[in-house]
Residue frames as qw, qx, qy, qz and C-alpha x, y, z in Angstrom:
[[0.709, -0.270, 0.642, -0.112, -84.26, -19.23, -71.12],
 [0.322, 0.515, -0.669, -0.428, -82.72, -21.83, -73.40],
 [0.809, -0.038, -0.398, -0.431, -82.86, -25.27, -74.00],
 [0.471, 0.359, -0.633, 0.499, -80.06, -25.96, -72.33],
 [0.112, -0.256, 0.514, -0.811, -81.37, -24.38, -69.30],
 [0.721, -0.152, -0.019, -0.676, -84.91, -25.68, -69.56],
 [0.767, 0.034, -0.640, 0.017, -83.57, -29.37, -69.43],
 [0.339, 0.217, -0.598, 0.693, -81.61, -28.52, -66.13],
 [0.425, -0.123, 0.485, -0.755, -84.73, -27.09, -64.65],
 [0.797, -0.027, -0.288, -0.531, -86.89, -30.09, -65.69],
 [0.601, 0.065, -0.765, 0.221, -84.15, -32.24, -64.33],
 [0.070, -0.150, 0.502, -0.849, -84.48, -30.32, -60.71],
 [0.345, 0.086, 0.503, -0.788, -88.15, -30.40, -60.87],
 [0.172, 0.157, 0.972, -0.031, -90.26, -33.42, -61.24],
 [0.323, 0.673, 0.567, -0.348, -94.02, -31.89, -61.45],
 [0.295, 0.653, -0.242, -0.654, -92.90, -30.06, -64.83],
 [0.007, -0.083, 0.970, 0.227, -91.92, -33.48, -66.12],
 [0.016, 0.346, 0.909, -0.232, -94.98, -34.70, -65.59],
 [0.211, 0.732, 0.133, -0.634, -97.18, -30.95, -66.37],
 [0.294, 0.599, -0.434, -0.605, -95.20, -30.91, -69.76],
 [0.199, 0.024, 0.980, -0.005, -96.23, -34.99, -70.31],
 [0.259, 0.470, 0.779, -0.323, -99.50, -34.11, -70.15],
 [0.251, 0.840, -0.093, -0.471, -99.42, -30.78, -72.27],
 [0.633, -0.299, 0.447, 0.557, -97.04, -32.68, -74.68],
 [0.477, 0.722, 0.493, 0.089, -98.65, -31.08, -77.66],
 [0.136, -0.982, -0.127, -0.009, -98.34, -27.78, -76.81],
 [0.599, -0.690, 0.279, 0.296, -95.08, -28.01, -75.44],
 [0.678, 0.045, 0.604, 0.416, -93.92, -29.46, -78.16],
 [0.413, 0.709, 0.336, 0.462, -94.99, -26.76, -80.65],
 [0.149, -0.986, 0.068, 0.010, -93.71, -23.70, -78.29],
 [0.616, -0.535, 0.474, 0.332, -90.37, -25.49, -77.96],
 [0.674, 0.215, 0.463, 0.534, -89.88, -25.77, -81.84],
 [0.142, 0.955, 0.160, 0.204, -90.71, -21.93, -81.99],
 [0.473, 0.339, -0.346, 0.736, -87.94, -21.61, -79.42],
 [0.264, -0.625, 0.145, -0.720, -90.23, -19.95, -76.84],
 [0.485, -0.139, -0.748, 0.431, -88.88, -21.74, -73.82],
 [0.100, -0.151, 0.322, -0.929, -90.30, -18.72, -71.75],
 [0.663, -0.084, -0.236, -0.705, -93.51, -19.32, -72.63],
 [0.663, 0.000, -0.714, 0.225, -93.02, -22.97, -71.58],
 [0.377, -0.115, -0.659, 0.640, -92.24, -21.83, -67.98],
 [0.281, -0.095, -0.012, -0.955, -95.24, -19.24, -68.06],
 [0.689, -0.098, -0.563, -0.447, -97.71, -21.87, -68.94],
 [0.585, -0.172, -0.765, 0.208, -96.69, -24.10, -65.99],
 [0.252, 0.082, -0.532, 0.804, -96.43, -21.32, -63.75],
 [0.455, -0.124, -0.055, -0.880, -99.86, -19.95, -64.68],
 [0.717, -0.105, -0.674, -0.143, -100.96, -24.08, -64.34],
 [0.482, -0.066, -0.746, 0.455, -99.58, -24.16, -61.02],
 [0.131, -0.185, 0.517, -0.826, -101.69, -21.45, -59.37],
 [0.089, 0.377, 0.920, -0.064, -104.59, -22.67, -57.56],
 [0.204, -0.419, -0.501, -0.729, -107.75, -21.62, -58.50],
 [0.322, -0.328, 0.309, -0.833, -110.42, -20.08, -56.07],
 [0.856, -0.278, -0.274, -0.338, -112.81, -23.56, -56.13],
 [0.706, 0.097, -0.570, 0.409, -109.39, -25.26, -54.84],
 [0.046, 0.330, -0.525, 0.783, -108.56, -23.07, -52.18],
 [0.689, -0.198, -0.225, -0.660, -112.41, -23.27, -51.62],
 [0.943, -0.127, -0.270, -0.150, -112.72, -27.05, -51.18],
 [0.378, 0.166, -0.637, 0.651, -108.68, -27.25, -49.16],
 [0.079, -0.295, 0.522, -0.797, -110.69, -25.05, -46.66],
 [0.782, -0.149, -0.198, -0.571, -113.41, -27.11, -46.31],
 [0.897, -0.043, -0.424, 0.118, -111.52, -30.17, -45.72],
 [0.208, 0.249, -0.504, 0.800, -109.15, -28.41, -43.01],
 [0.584, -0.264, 0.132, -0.756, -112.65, -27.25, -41.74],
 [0.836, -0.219, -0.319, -0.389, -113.72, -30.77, -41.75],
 [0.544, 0.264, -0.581, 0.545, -110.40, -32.05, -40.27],
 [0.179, -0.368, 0.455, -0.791, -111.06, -29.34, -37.10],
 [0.741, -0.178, -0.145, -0.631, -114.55, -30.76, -36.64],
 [0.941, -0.101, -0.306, -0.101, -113.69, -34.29, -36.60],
 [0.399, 0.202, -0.564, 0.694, -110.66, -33.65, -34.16],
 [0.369, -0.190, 0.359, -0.836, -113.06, -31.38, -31.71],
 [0.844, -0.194, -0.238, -0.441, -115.51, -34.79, -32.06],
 [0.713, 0.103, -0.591, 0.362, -112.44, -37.20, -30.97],
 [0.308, 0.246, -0.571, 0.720, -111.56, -34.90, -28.26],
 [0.648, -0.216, -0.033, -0.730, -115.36, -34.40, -27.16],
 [0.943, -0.082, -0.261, -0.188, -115.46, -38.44, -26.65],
 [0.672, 0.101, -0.578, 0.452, -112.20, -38.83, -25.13],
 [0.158, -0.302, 0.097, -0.935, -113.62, -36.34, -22.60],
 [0.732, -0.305, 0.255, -0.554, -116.67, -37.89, -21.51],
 [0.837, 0.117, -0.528, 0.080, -114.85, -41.51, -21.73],
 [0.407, 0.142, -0.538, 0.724, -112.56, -40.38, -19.29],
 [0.300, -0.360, 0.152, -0.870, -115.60, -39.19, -17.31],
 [0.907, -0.297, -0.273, -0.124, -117.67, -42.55, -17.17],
 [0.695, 0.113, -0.587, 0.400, -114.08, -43.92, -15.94],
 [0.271, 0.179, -0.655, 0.682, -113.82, -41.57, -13.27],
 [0.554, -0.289, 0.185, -0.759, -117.00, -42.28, -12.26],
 [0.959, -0.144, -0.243, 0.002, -117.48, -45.87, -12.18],
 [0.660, 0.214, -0.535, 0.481, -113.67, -45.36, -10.40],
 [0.076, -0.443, 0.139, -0.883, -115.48, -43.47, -7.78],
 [0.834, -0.215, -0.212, -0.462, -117.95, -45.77, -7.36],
 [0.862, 0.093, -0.487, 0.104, -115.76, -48.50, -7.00],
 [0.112, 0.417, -0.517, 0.739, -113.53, -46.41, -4.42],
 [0.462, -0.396, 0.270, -0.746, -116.64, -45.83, -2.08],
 [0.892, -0.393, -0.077, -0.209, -117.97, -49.35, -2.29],
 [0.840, 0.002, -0.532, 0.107, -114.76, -50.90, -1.56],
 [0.057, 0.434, -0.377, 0.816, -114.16, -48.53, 1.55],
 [0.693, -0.286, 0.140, -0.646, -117.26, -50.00, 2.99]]
């Protein structure tokens, strides 16, 4: 990869902007070597997630389920009072 080429993909892809901002040091001293590869290694090896991440995503998905099975648990016995007290109401006004 060149420089030429590394601009084009930086232009395409926003989070490298913004990866190679933060790293500007670095970056800056592989790119005056010329080692544009390296460059695109580094980010790639940045971008994978680590095992706490995955970790703590499934946790929040987990929590996510939880508090969806609580919503749907309460909209459940709401709709139960209702059709009881609409039962009630049925019988007394039949009488």
């Amino acid at each position: 990869m060149n420089r030429r080429e590394m601009k084009r993909f930086a232009k395409k892809n926003p989070q490298f902007v913004t990866w190679a901002k933060k790293n500007r040091q670095k970056v800056q001293t592989m790119a005056r070597s010329g080692n544009y590869t390296t460059i695109m290694k580094e980010w790639e090896r940045s971008r994978r997630t680590t095992w706490s991440d995955r970790k703590a995503k499934a946790k929040q998905i987990a929590q996510s389920m939880q508090d969806v099975q609580n919503f749907m648990n309460n909209v459940e016995s709401v709709f139960g009072h209702l059709r009881t007290l609409h039962e009630r109401a049925t019988k007394h006004l039949k009488r």
